[in-house]
N, CA, C and O atoms as a MOPAC input file, in Angstrom:
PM7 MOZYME 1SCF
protein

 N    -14.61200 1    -1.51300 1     0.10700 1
 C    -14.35800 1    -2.52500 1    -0.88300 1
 C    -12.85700 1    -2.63700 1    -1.16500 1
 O    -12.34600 1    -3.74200 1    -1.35000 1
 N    -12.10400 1    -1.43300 1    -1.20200 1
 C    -10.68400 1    -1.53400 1    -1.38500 1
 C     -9.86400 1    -2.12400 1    -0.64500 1
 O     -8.80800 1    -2.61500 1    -1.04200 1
 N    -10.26400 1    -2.13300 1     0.48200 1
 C     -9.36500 1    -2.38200 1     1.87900 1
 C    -10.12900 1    -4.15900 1     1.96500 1
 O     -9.43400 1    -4.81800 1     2.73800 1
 N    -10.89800 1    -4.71500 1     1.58900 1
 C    -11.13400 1    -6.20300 1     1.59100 1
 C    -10.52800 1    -6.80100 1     0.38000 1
 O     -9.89300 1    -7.84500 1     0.53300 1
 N    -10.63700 1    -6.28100 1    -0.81700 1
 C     -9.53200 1    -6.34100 1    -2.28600 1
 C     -8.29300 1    -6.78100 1    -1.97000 1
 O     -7.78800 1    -7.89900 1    -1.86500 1
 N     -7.81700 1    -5.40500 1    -1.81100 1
 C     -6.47200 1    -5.41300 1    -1.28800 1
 C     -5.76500 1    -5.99400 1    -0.34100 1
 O     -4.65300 1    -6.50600 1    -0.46900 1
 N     -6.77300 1    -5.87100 1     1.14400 1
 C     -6.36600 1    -7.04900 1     2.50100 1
 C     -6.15600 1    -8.70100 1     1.63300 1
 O     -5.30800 1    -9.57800 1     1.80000 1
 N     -7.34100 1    -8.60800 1     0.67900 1
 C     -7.08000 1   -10.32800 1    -0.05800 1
 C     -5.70300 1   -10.36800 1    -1.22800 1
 O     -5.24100 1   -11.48300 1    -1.47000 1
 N     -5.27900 1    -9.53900 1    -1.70200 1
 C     -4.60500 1    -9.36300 1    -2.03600 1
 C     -2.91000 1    -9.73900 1    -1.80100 1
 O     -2.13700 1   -10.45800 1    -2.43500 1
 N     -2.70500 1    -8.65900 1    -0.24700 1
 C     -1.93600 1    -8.90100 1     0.64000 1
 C     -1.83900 1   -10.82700 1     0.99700 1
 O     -0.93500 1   -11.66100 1     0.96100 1
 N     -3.10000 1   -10.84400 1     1.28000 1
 C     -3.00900 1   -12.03800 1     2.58000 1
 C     -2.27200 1   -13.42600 1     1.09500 1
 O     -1.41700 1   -14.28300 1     1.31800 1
 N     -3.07500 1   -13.13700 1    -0.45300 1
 C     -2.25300 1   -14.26500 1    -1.47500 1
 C     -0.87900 1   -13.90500 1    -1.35500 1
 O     -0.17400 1   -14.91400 1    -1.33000 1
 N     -0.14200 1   -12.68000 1    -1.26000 1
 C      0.78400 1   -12.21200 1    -1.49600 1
 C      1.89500 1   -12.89000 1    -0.32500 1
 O      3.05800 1   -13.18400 1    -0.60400 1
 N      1.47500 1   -13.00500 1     0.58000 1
 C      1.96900 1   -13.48700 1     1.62600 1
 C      2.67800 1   -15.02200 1     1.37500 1
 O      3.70200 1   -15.57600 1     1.77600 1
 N      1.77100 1   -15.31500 1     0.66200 1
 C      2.37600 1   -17.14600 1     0.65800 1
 C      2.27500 1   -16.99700 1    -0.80000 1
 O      1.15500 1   -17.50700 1    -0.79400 1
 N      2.47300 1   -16.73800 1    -2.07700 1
 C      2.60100 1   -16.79400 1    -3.04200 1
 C      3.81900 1   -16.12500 1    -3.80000 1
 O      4.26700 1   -16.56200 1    -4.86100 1
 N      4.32000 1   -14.97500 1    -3.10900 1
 C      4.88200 1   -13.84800 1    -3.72000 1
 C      6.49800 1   -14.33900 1    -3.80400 1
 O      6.83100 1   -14.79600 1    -2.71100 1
 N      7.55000 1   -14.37300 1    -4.75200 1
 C      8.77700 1   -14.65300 1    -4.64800 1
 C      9.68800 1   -14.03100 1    -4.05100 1
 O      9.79600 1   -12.82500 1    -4.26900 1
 N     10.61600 1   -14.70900 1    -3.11100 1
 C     11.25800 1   -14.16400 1    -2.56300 1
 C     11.84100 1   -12.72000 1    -3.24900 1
 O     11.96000 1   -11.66500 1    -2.62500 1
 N     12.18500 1   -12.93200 1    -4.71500 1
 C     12.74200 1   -11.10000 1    -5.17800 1
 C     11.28500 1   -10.07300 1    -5.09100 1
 O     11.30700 1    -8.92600 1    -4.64400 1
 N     10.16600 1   -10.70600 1    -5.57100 1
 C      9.38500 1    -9.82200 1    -5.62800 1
 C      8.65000 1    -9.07300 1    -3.62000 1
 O      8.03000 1    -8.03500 1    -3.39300 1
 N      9.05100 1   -10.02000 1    -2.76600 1
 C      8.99300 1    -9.11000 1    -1.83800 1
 C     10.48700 1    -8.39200 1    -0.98800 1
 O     10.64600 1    -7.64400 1    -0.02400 1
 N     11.59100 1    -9.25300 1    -2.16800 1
 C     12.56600 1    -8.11600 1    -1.61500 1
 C     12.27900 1    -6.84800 1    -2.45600 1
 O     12.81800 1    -5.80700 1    -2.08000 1
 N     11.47600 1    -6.82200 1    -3.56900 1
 C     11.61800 1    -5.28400 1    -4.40900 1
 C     10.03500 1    -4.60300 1    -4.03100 1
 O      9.45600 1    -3.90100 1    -4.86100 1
 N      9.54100 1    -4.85700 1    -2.91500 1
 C      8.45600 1    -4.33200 1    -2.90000 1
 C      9.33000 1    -3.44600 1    -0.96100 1
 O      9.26500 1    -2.34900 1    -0.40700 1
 N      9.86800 1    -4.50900 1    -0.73200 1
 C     10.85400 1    -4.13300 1     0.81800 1
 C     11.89500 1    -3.21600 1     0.05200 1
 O     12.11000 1    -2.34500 1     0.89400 1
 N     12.54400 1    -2.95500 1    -0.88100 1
 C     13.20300 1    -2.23400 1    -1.40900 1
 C     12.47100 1    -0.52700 1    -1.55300 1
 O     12.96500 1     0.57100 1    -1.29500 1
 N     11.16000 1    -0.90400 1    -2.05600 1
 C     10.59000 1     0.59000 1    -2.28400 1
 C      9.88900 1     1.43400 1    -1.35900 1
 O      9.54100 1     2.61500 1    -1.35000 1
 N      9.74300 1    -0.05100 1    -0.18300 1
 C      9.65000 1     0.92900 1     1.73800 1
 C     10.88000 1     1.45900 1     1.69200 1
 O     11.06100 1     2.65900 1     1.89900 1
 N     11.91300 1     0.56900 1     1.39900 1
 C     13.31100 1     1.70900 1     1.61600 1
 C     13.68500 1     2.85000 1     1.24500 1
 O     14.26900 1     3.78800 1     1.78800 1
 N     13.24800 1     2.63400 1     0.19400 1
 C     13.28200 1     3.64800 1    -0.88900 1
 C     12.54500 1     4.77100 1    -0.09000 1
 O     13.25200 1     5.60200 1     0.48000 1
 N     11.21200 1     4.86700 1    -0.00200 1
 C     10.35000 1     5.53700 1     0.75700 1
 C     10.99800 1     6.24800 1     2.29500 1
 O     10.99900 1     7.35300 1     2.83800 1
 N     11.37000 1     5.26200 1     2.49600 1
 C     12.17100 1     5.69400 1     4.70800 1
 C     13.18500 1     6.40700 1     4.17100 1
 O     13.10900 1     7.52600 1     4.67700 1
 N     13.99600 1     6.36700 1     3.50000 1
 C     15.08200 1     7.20600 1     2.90800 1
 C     15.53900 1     8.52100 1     2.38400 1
 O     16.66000 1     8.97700 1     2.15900 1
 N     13.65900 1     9.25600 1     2.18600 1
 C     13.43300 1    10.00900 1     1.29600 1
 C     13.05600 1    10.99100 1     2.84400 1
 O     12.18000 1    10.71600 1     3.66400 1
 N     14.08800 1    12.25100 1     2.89200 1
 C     14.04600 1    13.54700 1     3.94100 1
 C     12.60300 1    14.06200 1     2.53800 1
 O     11.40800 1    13.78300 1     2.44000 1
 N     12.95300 1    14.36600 1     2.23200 1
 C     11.96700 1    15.68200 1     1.56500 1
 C     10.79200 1    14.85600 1     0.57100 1
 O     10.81500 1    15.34800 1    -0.55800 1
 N     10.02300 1    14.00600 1     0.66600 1
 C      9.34100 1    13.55600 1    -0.54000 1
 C      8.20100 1    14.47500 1    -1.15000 1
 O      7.17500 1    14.90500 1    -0.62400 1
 N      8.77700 1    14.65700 1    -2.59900 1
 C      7.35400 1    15.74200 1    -3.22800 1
 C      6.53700 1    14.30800 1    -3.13100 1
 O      6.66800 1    13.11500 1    -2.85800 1
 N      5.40700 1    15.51900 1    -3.64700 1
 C      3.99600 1    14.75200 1    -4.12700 1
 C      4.35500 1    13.34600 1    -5.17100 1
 O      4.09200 1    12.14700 1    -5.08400 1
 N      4.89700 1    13.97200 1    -5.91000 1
 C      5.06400 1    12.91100 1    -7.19100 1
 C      5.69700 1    11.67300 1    -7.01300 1
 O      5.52300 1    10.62400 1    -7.63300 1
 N      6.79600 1    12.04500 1    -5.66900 1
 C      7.78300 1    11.01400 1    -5.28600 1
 C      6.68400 1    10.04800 1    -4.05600 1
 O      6.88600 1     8.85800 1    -3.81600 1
 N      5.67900 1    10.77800 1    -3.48000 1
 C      4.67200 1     9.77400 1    -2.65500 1
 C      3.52500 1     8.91300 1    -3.05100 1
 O      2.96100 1     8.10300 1    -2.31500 1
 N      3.14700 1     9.25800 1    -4.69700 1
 C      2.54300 1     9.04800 1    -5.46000 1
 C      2.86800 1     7.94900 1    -6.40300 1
 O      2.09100 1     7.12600 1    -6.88600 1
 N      4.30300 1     8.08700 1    -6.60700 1
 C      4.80200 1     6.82000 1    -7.50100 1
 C      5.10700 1     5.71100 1    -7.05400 1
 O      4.80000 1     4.60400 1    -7.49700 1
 N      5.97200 1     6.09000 1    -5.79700 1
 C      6.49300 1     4.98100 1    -4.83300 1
 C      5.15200 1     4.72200 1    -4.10000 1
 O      5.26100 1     3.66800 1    -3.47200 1
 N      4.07400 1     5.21500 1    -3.95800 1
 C      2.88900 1     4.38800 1    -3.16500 1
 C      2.40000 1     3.40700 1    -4.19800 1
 O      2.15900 1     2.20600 1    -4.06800 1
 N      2.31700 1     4.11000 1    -5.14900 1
 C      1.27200 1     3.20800 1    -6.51700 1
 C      2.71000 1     1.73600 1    -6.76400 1
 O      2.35100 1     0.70600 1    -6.19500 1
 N      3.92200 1     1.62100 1    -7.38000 1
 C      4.89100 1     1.12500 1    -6.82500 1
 C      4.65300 1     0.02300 1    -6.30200 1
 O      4.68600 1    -1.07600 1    -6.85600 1
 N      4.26600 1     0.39500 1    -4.62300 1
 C      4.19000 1    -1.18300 1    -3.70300 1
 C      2.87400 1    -1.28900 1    -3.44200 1
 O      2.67300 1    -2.30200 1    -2.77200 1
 N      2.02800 1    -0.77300 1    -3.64300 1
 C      0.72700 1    -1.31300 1    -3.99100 1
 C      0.65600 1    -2.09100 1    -4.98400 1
 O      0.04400 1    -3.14300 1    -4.79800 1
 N      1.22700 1    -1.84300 1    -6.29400 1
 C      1.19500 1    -2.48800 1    -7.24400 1
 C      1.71500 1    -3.91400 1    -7.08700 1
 O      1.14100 1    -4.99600 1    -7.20900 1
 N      3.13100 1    -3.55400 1    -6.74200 1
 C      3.61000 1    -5.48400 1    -6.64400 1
 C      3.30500 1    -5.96300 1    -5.04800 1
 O      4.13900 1    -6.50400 1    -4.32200 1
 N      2.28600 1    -5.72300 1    -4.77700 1
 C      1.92300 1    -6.59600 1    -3.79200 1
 C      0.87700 1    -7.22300 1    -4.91700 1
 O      1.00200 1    -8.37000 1    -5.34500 1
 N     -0.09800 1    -6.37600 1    -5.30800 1
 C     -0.79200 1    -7.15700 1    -5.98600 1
 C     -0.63600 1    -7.95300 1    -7.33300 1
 O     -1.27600 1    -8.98700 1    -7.52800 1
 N      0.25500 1    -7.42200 1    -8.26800 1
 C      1.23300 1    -8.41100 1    -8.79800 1
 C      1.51900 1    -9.83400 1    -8.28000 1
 O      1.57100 1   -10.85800 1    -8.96100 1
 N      1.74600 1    -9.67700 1    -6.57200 1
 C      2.99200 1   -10.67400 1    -6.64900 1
 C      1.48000 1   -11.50200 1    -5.91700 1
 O      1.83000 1   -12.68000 1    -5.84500 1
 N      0.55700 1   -11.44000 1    -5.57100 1
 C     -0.76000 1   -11.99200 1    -5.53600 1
 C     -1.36900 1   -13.14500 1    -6.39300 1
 O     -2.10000 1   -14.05400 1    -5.99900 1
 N     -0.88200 1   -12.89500 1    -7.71700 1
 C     -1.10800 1   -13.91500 1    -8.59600 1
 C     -2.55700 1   -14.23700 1    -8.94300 1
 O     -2.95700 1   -15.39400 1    -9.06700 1
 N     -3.22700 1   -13.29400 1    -9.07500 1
 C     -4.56800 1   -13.50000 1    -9.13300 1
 C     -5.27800 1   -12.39100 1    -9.97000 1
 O     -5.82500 1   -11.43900 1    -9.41300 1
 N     -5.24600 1   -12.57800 1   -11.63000 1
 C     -5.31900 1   -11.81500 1   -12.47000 1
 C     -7.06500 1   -10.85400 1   -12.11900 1
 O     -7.18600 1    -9.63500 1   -11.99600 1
 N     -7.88100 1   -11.62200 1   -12.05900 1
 C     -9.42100 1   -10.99300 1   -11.58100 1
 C     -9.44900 1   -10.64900 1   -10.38000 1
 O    -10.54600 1   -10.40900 1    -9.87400 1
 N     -8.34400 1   -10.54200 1    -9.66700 1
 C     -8.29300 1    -9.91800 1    -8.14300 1
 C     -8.08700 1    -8.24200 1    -8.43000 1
 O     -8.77000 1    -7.26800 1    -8.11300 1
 N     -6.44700 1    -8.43200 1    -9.40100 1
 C     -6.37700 1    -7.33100 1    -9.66700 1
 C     -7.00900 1    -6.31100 1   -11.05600 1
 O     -6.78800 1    -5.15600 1   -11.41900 1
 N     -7.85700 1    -7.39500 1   -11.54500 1
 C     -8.55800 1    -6.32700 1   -12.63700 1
 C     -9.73400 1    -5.55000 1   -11.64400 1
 O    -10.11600 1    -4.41200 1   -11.91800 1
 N    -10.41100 1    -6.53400 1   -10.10700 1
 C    -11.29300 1    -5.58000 1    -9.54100 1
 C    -10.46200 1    -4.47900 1    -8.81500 1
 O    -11.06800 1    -3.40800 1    -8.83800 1
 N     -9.23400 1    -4.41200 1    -8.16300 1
 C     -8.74700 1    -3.34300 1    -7.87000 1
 C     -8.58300 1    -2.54100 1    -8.58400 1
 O     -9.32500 1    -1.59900 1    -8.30600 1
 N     -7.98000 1    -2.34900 1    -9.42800 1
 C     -7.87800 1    -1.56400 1   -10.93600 1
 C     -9.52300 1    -0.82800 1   -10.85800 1
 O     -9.71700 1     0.38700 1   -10.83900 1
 N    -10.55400 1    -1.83700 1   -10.82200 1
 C    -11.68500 1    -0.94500 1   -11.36200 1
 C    -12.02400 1     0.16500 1   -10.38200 1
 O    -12.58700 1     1.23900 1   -10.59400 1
 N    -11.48000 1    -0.42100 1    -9.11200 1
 C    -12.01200 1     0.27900 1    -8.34300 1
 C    -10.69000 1     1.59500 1    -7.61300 1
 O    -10.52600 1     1.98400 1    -6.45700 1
 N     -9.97100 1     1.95300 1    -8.90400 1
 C     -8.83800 1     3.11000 1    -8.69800 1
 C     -9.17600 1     4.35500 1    -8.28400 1
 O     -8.28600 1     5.14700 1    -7.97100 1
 N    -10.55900 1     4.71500 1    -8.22200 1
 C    -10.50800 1     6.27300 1    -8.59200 1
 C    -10.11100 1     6.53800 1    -6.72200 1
 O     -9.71000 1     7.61400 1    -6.27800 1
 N    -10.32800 1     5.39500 1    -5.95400 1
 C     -9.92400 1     5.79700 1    -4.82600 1
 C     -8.49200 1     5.99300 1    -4.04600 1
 O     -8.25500 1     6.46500 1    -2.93400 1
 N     -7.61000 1     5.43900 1    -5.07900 1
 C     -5.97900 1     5.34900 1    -4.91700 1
 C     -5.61500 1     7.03600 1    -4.73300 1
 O     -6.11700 1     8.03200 1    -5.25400 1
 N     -4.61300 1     6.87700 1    -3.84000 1
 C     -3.66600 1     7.84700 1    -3.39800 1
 C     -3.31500 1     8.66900 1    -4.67500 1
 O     -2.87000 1     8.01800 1    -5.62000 1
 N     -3.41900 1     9.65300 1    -4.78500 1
 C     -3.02000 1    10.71800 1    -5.86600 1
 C     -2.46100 1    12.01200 1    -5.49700 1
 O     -2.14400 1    12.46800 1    -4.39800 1
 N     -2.40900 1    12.56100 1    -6.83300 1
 C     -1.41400 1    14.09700 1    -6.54900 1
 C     -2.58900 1    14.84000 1    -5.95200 1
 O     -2.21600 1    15.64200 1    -5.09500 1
 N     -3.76900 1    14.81600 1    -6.12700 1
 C     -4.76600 1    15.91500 1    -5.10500 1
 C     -4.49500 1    15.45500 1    -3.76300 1
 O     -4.30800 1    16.20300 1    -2.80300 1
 N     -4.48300 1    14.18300 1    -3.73600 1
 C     -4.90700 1    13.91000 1    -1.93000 1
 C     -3.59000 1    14.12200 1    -1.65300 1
 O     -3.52400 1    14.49600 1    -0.48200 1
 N     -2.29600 1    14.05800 1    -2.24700 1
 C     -1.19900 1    13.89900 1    -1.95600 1
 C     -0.73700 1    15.29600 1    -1.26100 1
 O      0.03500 1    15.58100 1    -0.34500 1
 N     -1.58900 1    16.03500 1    -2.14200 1
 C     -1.16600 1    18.18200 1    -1.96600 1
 C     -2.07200 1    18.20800 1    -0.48100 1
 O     -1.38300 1    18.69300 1     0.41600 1
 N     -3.00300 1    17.93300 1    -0.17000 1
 C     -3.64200 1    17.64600 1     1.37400 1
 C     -3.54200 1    17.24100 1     2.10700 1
 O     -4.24300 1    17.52400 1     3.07800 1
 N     -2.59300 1    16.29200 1     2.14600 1
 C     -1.90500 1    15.25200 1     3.38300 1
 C     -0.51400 1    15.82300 1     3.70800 1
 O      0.21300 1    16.49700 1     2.97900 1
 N     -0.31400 1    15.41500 1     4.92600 1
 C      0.78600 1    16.13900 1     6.25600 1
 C      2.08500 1    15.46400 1     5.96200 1
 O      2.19800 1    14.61100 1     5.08200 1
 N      3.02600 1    15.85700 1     6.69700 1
 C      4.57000 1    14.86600 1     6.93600 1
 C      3.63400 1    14.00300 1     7.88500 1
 O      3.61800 1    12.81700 1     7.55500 1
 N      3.10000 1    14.21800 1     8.63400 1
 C      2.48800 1    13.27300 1     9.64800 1
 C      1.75300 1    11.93400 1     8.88300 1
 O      2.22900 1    10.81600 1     9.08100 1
 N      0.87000 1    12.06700 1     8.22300 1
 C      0.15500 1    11.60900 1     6.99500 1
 C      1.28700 1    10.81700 1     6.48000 1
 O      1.34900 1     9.60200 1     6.66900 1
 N      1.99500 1    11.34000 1     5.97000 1
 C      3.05200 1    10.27700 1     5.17800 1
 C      3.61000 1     9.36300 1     6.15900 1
 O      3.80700 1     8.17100 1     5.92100 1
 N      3.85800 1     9.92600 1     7.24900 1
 C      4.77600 1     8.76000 1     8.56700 1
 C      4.02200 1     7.90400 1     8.83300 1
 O      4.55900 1     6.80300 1     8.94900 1
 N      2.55900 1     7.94600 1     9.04400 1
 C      1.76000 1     7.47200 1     9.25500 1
 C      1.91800 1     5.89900 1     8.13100 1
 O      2.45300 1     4.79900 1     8.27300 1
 N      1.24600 1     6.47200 1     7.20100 1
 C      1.65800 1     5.88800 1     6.34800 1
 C      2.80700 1     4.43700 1     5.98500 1
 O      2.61800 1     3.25400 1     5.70300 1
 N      4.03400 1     5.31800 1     6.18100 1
 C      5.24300 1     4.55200 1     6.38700 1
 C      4.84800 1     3.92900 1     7.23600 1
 O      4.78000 1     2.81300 1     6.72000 1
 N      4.33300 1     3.78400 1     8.78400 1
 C      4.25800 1     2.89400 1     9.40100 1
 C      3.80600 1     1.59400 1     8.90700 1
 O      4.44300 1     0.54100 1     8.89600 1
 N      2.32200 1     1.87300 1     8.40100 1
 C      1.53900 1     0.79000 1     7.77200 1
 C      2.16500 1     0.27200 1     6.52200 1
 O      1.94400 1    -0.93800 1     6.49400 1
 N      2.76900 1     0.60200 1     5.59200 1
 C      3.40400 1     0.17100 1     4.66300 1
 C      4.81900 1    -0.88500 1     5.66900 1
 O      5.24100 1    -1.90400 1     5.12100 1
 N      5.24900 1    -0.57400 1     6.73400 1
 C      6.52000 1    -1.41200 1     7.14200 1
 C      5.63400 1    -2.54200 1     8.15200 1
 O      6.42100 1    -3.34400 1     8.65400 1
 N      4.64800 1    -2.71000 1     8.43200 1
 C      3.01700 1    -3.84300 1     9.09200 1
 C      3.53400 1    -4.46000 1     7.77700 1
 O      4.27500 1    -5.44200 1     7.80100 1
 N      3.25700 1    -4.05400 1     6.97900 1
 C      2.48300 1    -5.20600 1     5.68400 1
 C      3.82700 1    -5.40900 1     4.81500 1
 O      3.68500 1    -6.09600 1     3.80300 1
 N      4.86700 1    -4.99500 1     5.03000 1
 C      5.94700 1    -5.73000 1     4.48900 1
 C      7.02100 1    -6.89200 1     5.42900 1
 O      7.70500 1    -7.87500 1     5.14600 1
 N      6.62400 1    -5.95900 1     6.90200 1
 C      7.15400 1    -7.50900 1     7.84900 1
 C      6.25400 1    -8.35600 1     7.53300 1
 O      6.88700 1    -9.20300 1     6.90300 1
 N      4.92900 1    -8.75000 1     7.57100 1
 C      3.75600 1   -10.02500 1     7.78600 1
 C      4.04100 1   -10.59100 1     6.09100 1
 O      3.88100 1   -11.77500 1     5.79400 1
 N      4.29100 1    -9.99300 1     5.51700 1
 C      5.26600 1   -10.34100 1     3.82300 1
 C      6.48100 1   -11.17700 1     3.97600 1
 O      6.72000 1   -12.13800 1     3.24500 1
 N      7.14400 1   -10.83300 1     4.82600 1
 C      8.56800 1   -11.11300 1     4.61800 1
 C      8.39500 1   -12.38200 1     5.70200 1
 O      8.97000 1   -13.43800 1     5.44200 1
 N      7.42600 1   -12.23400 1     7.17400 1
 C      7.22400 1   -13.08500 1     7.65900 1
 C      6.03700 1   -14.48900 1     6.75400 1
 O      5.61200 1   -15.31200 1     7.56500 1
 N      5.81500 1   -14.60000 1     6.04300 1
 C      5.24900 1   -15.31900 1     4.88900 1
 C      3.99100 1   -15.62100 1     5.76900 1
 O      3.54300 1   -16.76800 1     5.75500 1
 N      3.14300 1   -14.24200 1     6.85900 1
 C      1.86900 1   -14.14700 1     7.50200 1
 C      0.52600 1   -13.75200 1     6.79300 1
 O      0.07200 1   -12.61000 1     6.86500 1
 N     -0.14100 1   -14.87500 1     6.03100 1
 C     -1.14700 1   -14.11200 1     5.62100 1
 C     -2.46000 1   -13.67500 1     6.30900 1
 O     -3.34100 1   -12.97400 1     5.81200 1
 N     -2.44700 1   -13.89400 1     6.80900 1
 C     -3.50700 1   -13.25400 1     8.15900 1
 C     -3.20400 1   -11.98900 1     8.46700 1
 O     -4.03100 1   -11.08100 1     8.38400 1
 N     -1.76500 1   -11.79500 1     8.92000 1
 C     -1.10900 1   -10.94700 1     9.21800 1
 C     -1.10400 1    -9.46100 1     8.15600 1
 O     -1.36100 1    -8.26700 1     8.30900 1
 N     -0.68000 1   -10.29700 1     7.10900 1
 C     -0.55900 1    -8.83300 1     5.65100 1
 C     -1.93400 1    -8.83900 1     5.65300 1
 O     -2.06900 1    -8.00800 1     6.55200 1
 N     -3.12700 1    -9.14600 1     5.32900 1
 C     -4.18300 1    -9.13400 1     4.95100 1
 C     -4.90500 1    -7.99800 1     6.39100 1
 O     -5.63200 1    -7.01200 1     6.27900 1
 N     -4.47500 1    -8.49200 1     7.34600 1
 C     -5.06500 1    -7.50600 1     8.78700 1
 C     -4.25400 1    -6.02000 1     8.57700 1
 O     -4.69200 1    -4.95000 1     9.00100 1
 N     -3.07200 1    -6.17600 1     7.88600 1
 C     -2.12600 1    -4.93500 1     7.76300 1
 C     -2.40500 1    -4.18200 1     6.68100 1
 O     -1.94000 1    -3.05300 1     6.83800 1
 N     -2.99900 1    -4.32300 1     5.58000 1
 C     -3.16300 1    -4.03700 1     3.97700 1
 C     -4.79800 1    -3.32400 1     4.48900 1
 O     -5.12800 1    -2.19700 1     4.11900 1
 N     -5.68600 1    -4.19400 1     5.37100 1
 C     -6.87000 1    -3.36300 1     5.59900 1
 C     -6.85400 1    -2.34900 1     6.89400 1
 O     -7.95400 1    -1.84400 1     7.12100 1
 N     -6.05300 1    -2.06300 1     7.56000 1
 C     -5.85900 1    -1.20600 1     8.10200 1
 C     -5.27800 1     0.03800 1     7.22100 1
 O     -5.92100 1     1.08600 1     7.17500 1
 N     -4.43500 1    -0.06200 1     6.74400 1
 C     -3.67600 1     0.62600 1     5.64500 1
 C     -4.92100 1     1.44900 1     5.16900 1
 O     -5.26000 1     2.54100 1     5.62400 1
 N     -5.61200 1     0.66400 1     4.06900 1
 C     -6.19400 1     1.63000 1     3.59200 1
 C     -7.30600 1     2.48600 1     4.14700 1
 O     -7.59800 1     3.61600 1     3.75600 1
 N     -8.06500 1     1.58700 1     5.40400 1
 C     -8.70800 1     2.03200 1     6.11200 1
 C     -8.21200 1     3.29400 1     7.40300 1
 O     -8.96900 1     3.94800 1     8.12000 1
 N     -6.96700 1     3.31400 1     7.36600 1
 C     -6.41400 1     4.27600 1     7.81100 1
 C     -6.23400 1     5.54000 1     6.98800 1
 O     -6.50800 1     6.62500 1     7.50000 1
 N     -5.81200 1     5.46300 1     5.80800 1
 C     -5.76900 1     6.22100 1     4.60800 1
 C     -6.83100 1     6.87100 1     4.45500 1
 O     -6.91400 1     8.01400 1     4.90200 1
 N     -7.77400 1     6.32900 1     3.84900 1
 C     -9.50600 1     6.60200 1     4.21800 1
 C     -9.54600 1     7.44500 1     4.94200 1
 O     -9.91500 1     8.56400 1     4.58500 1
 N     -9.30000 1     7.25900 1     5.77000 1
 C     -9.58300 1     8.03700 1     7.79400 1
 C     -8.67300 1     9.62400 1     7.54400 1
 O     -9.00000 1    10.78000 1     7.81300 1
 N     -7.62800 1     9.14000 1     7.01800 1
 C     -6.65800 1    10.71100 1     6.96800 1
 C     -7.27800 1    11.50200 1     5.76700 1
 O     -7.12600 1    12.71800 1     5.64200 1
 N     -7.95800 1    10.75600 1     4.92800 1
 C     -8.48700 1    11.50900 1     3.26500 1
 C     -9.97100 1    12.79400 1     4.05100 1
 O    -10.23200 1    13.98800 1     3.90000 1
 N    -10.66600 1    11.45400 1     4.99800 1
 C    -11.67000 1    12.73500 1     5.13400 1
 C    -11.05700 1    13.39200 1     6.30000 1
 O    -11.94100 1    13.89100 1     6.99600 1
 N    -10.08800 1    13.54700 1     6.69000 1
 C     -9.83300 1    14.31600 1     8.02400 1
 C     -9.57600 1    15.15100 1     6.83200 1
 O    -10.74000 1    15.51500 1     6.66400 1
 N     -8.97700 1    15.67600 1     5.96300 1
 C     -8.43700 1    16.85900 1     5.80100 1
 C     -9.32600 1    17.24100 1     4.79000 1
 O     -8.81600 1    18.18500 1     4.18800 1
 N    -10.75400 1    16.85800 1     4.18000 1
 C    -11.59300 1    17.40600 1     3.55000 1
 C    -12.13200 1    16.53200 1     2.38600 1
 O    -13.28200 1    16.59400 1     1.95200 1
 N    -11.29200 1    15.82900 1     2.00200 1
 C    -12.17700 1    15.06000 1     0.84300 1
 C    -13.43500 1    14.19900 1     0.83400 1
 O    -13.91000 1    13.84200 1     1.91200 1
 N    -13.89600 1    13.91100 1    -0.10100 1
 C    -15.23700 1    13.51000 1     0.07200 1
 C    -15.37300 1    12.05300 1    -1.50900 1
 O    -16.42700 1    11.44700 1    -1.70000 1

């Protein structure tokens, strides 16, 4: 459910979102690629961060009250203490998918990139034990 939310999310974000609001969402990938050592807290804020103003910049207030409901599955400090440097690169990859198909104003594109994302995420949560 998160990864169709959010892919819809992405894909409004794509053609709706203002040029500052996807330079400050491309700002906090930077932010992110920049960071040699990221604690937990620093992968946790800056994920929640550009998750957030993607869906912000979405414009679609009942889009994001169902994401919201459906939080308990967002990236946190538990899953954060269980996941790899690999995990995070990983990561970074899919976060820099869904900010080119952003910046390229692709909504097909962010929306195919935003559900991989989390469906990749997903994929690394039960590799290392969660349930």
């Amino acid at each position: 459910m998160r990864a169709a939310l959010e892919g819809y999310a992405a894909r409004l974000a794509a053609t709706r979102a203002s040029d500052d609001e996807i330079a400050a969402i491309t700002g906090i990938q930077r932010l992110r690629d920049a960071e040699t050592n990221p604690t937990r807290e620093f992968r946790v804020r800056t994920n929640r961060q550009f998750h957030d103003g993607i869906i912000k910049a979405a414009r679609n207030d009942r889009l994001a009250e169902a994401i919201y409901r459906s939080g308990r599955f967002y990236f946190n400090e538990r899953i954060a203490a269980i996941t790899s440097r690999e995990d995070f690169a990983a990561n970074q990859s899919d976060h820099a998918r869904i900010v080119l198909a952003l910046q390229s104003r692709d909504p097909a594109g962010a929306e195919e990139a935003m559900r991989s994302h989390i469906l990749n995420t997903f994929t690394a949560f039960l590799r290392v034990g969660g349930r």
